[in-house]
RODO-2510 file (C-alpha; in nm, 4 decimals, decimal comma):
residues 515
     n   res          X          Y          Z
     1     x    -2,4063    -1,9080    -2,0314
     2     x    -2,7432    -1,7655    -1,8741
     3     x    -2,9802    -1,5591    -2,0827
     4     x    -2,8969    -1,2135    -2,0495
     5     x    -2,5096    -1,2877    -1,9155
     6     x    -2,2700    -1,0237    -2,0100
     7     x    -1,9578    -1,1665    -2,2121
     8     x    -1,6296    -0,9900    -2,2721
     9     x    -1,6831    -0,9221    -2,6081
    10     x    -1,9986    -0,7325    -2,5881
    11     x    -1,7999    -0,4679    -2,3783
    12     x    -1,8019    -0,1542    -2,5953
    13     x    -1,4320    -0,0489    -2,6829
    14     x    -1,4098     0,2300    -2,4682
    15     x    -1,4552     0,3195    -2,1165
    16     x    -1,5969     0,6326    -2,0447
    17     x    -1,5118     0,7971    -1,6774
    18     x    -1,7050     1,1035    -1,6639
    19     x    -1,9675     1,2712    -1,9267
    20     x    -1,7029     1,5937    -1,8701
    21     x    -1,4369     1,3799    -1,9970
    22     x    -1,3068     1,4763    -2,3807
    23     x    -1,0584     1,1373    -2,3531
    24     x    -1,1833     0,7947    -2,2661
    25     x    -0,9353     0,4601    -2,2340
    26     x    -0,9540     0,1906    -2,4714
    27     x    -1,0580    -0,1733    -2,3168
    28     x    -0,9054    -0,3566    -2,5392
    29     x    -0,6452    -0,2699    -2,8326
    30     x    -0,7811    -0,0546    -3,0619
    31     x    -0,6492    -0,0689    -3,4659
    32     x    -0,6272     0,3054    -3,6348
    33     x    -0,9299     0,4126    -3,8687
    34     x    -1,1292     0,1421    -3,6446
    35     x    -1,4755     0,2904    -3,5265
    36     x    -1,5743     0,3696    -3,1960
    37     x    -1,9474     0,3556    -3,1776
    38     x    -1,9276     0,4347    -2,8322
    39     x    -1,8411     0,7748    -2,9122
    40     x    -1,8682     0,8255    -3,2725
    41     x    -1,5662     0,8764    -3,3748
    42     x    -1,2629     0,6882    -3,5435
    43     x    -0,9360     0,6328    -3,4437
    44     x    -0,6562     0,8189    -3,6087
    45     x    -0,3550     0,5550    -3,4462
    46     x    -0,3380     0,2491    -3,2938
    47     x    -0,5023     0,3114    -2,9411
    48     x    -0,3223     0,0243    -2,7279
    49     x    -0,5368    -0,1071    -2,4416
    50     x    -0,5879     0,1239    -2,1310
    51     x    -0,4332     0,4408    -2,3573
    52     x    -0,6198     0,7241    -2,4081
    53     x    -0,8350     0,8550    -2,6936
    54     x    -0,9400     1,1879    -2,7705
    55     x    -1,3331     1,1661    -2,8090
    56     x    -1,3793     1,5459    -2,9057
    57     x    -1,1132     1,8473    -3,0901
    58     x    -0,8702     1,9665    -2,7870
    59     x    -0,7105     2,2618    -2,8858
    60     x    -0,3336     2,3343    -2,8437
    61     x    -0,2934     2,4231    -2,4573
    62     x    -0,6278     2,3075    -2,3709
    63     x    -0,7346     2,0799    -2,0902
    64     x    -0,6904     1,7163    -2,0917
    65     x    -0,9628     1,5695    -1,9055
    66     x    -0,9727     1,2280    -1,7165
    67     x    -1,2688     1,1929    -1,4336
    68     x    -1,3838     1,5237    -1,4929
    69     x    -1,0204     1,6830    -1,4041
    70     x    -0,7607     1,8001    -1,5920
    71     x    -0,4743     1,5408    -1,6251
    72     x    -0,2275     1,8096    -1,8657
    73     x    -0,2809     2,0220    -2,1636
    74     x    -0,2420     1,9525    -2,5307
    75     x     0,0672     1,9571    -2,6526
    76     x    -0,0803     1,9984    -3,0112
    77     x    -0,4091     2,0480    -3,1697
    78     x    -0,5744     1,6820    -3,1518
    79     x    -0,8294     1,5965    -3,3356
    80     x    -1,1102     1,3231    -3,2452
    81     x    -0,9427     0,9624    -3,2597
    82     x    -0,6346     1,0788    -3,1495
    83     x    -0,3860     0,8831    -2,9277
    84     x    -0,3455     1,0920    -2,6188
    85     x    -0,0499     1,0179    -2,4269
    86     x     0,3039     1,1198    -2,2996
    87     x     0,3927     1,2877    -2,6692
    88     x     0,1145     1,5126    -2,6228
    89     x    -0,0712     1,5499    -2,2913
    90     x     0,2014     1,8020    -2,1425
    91     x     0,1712     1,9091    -1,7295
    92     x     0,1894     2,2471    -1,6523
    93     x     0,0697     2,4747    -1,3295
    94     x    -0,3168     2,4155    -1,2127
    95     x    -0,4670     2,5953    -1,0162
    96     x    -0,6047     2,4976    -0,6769
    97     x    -0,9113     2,5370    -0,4158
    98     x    -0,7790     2,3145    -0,1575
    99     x    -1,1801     2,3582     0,0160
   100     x    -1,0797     2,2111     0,3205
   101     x    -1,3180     1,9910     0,4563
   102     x    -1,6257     2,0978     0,2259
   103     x    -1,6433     1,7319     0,1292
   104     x    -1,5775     1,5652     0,4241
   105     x    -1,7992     1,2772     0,4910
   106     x    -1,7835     1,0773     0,7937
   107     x    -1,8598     0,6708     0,7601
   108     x    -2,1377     0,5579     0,9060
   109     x    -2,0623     0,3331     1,1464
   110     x    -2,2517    -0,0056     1,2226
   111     x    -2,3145    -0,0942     1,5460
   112     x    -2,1097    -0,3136     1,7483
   113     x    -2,3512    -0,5977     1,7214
   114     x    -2,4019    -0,5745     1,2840
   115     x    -2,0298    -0,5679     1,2438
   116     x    -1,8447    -0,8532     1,0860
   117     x    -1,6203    -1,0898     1,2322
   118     x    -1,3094    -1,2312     1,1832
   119     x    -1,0946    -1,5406     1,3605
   120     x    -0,7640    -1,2753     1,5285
   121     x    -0,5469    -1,3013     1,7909
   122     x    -0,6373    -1,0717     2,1367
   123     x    -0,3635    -0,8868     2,2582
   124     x    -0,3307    -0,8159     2,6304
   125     x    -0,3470    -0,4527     2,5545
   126     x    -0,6958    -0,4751     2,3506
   127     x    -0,5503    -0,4874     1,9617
   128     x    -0,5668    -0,7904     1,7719
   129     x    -0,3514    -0,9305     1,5181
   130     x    -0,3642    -1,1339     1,2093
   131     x    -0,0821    -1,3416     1,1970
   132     x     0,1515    -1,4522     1,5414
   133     x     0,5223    -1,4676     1,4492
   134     x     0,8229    -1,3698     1,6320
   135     x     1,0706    -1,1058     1,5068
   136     x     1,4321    -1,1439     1,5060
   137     x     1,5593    -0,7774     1,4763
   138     x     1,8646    -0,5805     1,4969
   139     x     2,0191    -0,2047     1,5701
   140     x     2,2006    -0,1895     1,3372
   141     x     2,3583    -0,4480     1,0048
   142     x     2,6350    -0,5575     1,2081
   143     x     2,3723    -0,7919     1,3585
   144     x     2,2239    -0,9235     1,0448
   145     x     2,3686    -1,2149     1,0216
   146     x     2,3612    -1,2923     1,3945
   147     x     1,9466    -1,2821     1,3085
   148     x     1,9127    -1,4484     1,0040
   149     x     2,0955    -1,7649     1,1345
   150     x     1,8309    -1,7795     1,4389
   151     x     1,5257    -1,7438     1,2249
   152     x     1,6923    -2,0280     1,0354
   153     x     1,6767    -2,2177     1,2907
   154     x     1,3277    -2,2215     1,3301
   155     x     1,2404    -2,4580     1,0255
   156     x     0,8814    -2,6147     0,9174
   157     x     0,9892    -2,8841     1,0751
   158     x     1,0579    -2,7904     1,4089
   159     x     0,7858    -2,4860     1,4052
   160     x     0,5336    -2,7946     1,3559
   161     x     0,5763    -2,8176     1,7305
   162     x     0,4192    -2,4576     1,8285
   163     x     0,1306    -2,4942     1,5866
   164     x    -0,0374    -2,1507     1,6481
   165     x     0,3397    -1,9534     1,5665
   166     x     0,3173    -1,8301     1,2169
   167     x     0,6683    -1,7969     1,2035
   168     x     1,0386    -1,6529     1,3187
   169     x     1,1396    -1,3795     1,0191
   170     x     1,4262    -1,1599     1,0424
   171     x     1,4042    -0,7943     1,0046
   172     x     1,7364    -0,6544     0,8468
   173     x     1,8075    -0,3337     0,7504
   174     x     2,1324    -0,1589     0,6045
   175     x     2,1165     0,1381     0,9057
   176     x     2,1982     0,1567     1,2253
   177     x     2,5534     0,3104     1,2238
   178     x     2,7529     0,5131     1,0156
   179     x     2,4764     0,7965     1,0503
   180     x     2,4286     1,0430     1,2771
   181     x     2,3169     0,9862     1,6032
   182     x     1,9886     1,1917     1,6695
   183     x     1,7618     1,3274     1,3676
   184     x     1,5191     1,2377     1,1481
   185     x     1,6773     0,9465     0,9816
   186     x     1,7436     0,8075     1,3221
   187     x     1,4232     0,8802     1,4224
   188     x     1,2418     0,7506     1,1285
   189     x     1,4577     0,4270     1,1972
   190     x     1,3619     0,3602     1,5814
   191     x     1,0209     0,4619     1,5104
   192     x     1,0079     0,1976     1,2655
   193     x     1,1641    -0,0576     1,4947
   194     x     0,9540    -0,0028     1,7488
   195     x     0,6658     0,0294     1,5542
   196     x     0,7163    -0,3806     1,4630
   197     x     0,8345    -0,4921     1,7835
   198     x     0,5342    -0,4036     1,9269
   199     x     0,2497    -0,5097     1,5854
   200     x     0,0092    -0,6977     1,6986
   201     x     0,1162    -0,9662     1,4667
   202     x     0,4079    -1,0033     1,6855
   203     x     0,4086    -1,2475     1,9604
   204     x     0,7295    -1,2226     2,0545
   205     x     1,0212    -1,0131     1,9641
   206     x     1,4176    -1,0840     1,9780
   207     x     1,6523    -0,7443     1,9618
   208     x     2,0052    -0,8281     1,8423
   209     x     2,3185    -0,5496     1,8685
   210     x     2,6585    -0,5962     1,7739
   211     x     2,7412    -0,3373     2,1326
   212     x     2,8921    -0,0566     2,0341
   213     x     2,6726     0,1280     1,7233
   214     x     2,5211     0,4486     1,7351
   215     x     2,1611     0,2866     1,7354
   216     x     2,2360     0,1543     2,0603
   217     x     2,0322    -0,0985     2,2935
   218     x     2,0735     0,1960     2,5584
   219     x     1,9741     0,4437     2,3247
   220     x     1,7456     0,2637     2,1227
   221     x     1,5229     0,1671     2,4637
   222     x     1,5571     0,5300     2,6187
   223     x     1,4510     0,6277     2,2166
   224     x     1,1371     0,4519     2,2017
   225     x     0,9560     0,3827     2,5631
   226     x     1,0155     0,0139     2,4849
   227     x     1,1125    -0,2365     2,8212
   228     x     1,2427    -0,5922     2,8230
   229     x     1,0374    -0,8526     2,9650
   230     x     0,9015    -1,2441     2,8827
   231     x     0,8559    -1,1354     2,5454
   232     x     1,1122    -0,8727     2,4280
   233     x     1,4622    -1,0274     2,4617
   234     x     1,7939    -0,9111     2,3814
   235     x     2,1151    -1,0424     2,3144
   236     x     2,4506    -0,8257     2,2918
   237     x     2,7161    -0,9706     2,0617
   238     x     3,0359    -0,8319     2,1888
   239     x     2,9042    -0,9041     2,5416
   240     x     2,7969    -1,2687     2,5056
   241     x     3,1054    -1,3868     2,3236
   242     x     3,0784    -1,2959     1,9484
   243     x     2,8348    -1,4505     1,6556
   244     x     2,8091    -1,8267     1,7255
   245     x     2,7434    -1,7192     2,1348
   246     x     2,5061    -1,4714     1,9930
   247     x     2,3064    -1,7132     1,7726
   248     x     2,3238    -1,9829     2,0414
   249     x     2,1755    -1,7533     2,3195
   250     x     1,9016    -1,6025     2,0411
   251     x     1,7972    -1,9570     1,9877
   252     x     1,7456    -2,0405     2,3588
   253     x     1,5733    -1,7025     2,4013
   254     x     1,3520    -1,7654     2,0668
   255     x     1,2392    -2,0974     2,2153
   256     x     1,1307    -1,9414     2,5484
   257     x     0,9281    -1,7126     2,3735
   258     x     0,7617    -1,9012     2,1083
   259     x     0,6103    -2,1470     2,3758
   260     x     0,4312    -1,8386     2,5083
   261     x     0,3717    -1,7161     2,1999
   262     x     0,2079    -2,1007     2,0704
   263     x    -0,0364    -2,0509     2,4310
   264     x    -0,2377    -1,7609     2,2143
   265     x    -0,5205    -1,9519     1,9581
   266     x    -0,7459    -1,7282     1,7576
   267     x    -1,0778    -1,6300     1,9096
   268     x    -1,3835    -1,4218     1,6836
   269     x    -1,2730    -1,0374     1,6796
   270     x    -1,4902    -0,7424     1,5422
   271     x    -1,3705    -0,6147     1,2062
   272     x    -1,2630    -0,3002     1,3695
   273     x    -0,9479    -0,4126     1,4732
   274     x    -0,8181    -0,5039     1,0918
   275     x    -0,6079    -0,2031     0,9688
   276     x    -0,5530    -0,2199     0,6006
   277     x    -0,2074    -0,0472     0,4399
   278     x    -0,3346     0,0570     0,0775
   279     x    -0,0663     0,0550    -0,1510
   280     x    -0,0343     0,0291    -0,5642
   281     x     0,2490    -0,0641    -0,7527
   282     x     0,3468    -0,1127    -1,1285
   283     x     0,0208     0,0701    -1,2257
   284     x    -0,1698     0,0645    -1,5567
   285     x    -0,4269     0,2266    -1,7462
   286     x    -0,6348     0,0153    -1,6145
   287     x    -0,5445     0,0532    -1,2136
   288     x    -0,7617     0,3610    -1,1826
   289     x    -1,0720     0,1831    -1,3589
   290     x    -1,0503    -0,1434    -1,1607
   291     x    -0,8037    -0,2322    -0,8795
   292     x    -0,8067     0,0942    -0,7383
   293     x    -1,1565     0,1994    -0,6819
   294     x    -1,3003    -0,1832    -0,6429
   295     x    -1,0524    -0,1337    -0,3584
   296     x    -1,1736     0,1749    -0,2147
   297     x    -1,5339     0,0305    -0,2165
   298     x    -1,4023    -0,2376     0,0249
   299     x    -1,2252     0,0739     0,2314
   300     x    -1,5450     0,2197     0,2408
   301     x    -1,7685    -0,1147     0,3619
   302     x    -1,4109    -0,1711     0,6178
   303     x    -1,4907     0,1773     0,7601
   304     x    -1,9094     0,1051     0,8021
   305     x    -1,7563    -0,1988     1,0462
   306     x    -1,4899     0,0286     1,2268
   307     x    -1,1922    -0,0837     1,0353
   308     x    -0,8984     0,1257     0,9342
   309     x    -0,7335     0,2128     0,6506
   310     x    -0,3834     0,3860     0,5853
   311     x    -0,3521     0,5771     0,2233
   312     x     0,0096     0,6882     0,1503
   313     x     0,2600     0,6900    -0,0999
   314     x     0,2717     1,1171    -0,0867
   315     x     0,4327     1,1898    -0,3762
   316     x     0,1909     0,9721    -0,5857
   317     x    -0,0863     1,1804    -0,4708
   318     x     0,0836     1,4964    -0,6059
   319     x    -0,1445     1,6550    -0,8144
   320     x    -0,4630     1,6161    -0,7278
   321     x    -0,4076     1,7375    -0,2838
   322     x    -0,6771     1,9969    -0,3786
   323     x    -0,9070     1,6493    -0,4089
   324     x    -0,7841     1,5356    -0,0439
   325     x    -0,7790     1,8421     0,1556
   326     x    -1,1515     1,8558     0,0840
   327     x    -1,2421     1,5502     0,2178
   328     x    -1,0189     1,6553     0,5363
   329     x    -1,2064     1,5794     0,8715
   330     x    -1,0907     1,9832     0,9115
   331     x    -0,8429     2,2354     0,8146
   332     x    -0,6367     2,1519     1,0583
   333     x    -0,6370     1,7654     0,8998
   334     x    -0,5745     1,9446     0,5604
   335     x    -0,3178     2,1580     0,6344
   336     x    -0,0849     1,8820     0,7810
   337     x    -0,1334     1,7071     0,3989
   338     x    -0,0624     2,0107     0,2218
   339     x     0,2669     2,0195     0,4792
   340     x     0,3844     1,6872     0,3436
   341     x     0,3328     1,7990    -0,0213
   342     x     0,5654     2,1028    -0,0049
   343     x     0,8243     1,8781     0,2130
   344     x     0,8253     1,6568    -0,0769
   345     x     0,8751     1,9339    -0,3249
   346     x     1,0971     2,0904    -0,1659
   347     x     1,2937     1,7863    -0,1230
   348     x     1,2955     1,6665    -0,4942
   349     x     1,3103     1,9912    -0,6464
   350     x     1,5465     1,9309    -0,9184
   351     x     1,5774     1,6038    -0,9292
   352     x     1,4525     1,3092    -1,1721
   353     x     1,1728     1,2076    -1,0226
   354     x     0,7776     1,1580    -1,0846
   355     x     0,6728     1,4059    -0,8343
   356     x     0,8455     1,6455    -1,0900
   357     x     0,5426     1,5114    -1,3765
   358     x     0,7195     1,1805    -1,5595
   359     x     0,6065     0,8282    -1,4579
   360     x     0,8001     0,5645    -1,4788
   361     x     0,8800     0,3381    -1,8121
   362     x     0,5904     0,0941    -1,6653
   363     x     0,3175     0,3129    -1,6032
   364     x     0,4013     0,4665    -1,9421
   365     x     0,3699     0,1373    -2,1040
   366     x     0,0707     0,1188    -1,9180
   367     x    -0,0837     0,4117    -2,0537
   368     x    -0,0275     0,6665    -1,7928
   369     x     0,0517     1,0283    -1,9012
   370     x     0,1585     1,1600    -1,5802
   371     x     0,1842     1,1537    -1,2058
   372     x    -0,1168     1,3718    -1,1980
   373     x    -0,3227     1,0909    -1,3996
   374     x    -0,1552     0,8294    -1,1397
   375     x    -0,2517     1,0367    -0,8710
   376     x    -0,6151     1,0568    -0,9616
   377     x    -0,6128     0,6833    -1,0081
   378     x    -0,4288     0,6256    -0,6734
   379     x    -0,6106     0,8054    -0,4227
   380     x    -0,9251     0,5899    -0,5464
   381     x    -0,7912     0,2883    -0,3208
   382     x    -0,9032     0,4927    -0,0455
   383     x    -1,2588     0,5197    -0,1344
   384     x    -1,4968     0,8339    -0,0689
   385     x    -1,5154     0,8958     0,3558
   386     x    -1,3667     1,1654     0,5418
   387     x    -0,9958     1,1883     0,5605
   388     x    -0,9836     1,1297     0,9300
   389     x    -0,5723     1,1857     1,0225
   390     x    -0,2380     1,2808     0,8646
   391     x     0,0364     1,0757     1,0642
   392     x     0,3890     1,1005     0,9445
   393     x     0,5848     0,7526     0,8551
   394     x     0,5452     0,4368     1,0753
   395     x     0,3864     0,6837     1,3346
   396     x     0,1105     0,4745     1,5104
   397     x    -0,2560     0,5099     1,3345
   398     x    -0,4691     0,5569     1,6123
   399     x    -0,7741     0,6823     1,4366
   400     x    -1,0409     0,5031     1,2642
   401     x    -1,1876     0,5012     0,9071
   402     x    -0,9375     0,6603     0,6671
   403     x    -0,6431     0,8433     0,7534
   404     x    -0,3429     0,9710     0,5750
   405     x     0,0499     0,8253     0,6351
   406     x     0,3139     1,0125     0,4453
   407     x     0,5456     0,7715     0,2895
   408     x     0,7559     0,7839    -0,0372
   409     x     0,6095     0,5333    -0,3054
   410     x     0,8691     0,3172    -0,3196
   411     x     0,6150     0,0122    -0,2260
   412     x     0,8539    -0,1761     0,0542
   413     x     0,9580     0,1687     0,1893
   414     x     0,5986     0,2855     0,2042
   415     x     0,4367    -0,0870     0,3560
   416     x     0,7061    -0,0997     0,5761
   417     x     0,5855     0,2611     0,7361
   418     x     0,2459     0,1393     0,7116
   419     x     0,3198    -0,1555     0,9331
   420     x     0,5086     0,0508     1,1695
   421     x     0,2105     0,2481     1,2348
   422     x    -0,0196    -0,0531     1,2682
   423     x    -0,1184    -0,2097     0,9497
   424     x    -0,1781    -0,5484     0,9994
   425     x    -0,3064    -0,6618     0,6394
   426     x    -0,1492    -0,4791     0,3214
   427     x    -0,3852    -0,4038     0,0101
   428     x    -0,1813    -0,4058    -0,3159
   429     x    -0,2895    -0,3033    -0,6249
   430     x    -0,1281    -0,3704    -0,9436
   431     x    -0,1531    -0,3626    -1,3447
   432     x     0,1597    -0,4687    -1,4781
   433     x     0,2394    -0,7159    -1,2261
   434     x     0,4055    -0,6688    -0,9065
   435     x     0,5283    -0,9815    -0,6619
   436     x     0,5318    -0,8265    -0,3612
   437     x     0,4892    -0,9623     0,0071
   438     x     0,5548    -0,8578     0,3365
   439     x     0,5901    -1,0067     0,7399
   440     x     0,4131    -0,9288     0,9799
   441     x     0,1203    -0,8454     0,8132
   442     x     0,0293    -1,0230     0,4648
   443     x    -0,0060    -0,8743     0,1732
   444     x    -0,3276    -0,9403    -0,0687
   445     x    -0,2454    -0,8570    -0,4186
   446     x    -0,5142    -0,7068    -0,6516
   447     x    -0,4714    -0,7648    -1,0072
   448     x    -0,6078    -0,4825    -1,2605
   449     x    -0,6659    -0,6483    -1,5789
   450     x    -0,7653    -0,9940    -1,6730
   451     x    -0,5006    -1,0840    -1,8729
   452     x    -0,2125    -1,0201    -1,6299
   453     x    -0,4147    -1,2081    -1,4058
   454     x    -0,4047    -1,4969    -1,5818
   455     x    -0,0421    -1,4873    -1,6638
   456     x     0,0024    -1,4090    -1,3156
   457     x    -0,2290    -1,6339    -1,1289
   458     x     0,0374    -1,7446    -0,8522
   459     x     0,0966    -1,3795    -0,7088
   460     x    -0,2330    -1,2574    -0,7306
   461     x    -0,5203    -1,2706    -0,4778
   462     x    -0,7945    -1,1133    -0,6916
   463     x    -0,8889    -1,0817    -1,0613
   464     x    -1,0287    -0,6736    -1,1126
   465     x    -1,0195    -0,6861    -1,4762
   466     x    -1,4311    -0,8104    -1,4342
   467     x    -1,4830    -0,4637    -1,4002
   468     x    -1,2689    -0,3538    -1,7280
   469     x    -1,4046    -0,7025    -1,9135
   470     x    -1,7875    -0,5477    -1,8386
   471     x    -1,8915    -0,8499    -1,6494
   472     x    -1,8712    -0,7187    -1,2815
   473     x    -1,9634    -0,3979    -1,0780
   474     x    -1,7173    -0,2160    -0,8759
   475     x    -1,9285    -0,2645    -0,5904
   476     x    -1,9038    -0,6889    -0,6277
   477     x    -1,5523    -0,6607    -0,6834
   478     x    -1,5548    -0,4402    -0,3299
   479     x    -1,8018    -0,6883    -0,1507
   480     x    -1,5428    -0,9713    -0,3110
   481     x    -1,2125    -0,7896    -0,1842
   482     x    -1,3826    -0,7114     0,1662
   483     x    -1,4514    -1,1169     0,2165
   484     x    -1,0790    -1,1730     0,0834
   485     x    -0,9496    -0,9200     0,3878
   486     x    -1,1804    -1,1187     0,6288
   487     x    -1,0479    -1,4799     0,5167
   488     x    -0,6702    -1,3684     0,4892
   489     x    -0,6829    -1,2140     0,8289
   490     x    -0,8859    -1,4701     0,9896
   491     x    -0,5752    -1,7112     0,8746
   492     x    -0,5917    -1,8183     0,5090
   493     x    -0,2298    -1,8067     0,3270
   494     x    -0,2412    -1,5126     0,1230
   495     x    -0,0185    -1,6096    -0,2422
   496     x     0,3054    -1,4158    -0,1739
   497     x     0,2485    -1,5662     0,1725
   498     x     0,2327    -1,9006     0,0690
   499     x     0,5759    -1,8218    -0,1224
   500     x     0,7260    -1,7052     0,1441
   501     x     0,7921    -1,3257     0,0353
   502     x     0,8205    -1,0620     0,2559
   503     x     1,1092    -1,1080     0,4960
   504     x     1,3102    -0,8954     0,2282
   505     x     1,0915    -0,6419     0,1939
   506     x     1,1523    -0,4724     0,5327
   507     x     1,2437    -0,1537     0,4260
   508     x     1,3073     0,1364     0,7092
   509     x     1,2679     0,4625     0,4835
   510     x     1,6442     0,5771     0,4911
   511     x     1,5905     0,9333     0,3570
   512     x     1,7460     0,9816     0,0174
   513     x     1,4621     0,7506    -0,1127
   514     x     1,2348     1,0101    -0,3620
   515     x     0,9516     0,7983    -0,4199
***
């Protein structure tokens, strides 16, 4: 070890967040009636790692604060040393200057010439994609099987032949019929359609209907704007002959398109075109520490070289809007985020959800509290620029820098929205350990802590827990996570890639799903 290197073990217990702060979160676990030098006072229970400790006397009904904000109110008198948690850091009304816009800060923008590059694919109509698969997708699940058995067809094997194809994935979905025939969940359901039949990570796209479903091909086309042509195909089953004349005519239409699709090689592309879905799932104590703003320090350096990036998940920003609104490019921008709050409380009101204050078993384990404590930890994937947009799910992101989708935070619901819109890389934190992937656009995985990391090594892109272990900045971990969204979009396999997860995680938001 070089002289002067920091090692785990000389990390002090605690981490502090904010001078303001009367709790700080243990780093590692932390024995009752053990010391904390740090802060100068002992602990009355066993403190589990990323829990909270009380570092000062919080009266009964007085503020719990986390990052210089109040995460809930004392549920008792607590004493320094006191394990501060679910049992006694209660939620209750806060209230709110949204100040919209007062902290708005624009990114400033390299110039054309000083921004990064990375190795994409140029579409005719000026985006670029990461990754060049055709999509096998359908109107409704009468079609599903219709599409899985052409993407099978399309083995390693015989894809060897179109080198530069990525891929042929399905896209199923349980919709399509059996709903009504305009509104918002059909809307939300072409919109998503559309939205990945026309990604740029899609060379090629195959539309399968069963003929006579409400979703369509007549409606579905006069829906969405979309037109036929070399490389959007369609195949009816009831007209063609039934499944095995369906899957017969979706392989010879497949195979017309993916010699088109194999013409396309990857050429240097600005940065600017990446567009980065943020998401976070199975959070920890240690999310908000690590994952999450490490992450948001590589949204910030993405929006210096004209990238994009797409915070969501609404009702896990519950809580803390007040925060959001006044980084709003304008009241207008803020107002349209403070619109998607109430829809969502109006729409759970009542039921058993987080939006309504209780986390899930995970994130309790964890050592969350609260949504509100989530929250705060959350929104730090999206760094600290200007808000730019508010788009509503798998609407297409048109602005640059940061924006705002609403989404619920059920993590394949919310990616697949992102996509829709135009994500073509996804940004996934986690602490506890999530496995997701997702086609078109791959998914990097951030890992919180250290020690999940290493139990988790095969699902996870990047080790955070540097940060929590004392032996990285947040800004090296940033620097580290930008060069990981250059390499995986410029072609390297990201790990759930390499597995082969994501086909199943297409996820249309059917509404009834409360985040």
């Amino acid at each position: 070890m070089a002289q002067g290197e920091r090692t785990v073990s000389d990390a002090p217990a605690t981490i502090r967040l904010d001078l303001a702060d009367n709790v700080v979160v243990a780093r590692r676990d932390i024995r009752a009636g053990e010391y904390i030098a740090a802060e100068r006072v002992t602990a009355a229970q066993d403190i589990p790692a990323g829990h909270k400790v009380a570092t000062a006397r919080i009266a009964q009904g007085a503020p719990v604060l986390k990052y210089a904000t109040t995460i809930g109110f004392a549920g008792a008198d607590c004493a320094p040393g006191t394990y501060m948690h679910v049992h006694n850091v209660l939620m209750d009304e806060v209230q709110k200057d949204y100040r919209f816009g007062e902290a708005y800060r624009a990114a400033e923008v390299l110039p054309p010439g000083d921004r990064a590059r990375f190795m994409g694919y140029a579409r005719p109509d000026g985006r670029v994609g990461t990754r060049n698969y055709i999509g096998i997708f359908i109107t409704v699940n009468c079609a599903a099987t219709v599409a899985r058995r052409i993407a099978a067809h399309f083995t390693p094997e015989r894809l060897s032949a179109w080198p530069n194809v990525d891929g042929v994935v399905p896209f199923i979905h349980q919709q399509g019929c059996g709903m009504e025939a305009a509104g918002e969940p059909m809307d939300l359901l072409r919109r998503t359609l559309a939205g990945y039949i026309t990604h740029a990570n899609i060379g090629g796209a195959l539309i399968c209907s069963l003929g006579c479903e409400r979703n369509s091909l007549e409606r579905f086309f006069a829906a969405t704007a979309l037109e036929t042509g070399a490389a959007l195909r369609t195949v009816r089953m009831q007209s063609v002959g039934g499944t095995a004349a369906a899957i017969a005519e979706g392989i010879r239409l497949v195979e017309e398109m993916v010699e088109a699709a194999n013409a396309l090689q990857r050429t240097p592309q600005s940065v600017e075109h990446i567009t980065v879905g943020l998401q976070c799932g199975g959070s920890d104590g240690f999310s908000g520490l690590s994952a999450n703003p490490a992450l948001g320090r590589a949204v910030d350096l993405l929006a210096c070289h004209g990238g994009t990036a797409i915070l969501s998940e609404t009702p896990e920003l519950y809580g803390i809007e007040h925060l959001l609104t006044a980084r709003a490019r304008d009241e207008a921008t803020g107002r349209a985020f403070l619109e998607r709050i109430r829809w969502w409380l109006d729409y759970t009101d009542g039921r058993d959800v987080q939006m309504q204050g209780v986390v899930g078993p995970g994130n309790q384990d964890g050592g969350l509290a609260n949504v509100i404590e989530k929250a705060l930890g959350g929104a730090k994937k999206g760094g600290s620029t200007g808000i730019e947009a508010v788009y509503r799910y798998a609407e297409p992101v048109t602005a640059r820098g940061l924006v705002i989708m609403d989404t619920p935070g059920y993590d394949p619901v919310a990616a697949t929205g992102q996509i829709a819109g135009g994500a073509n890389l996804i940004c996934f934190t986690t602490g506890r350990g999530s496995c997701f992937g997702s086609y078109p656009a791959p998914t990097v995985k951030l890992a919180s802590n250290s020690p999940m990391y290493a139990r988790m090594e095969g699902d996870m892109d990047v080790n955070c827990g540097p940060v929590i272990d004392g032996t990285a900045s947040l800004d090296e971990l940033g620097q580290a996570i930008l060069n990981e969204i250059i390499a995986v979009a410029s072609g390297k396999r990201s790990k759930s890639e390499a597995m082969g997860i994501g086909a199943e995680e297409f996820a249309p938001w059917p509404i009834g799903v409360t985040g």
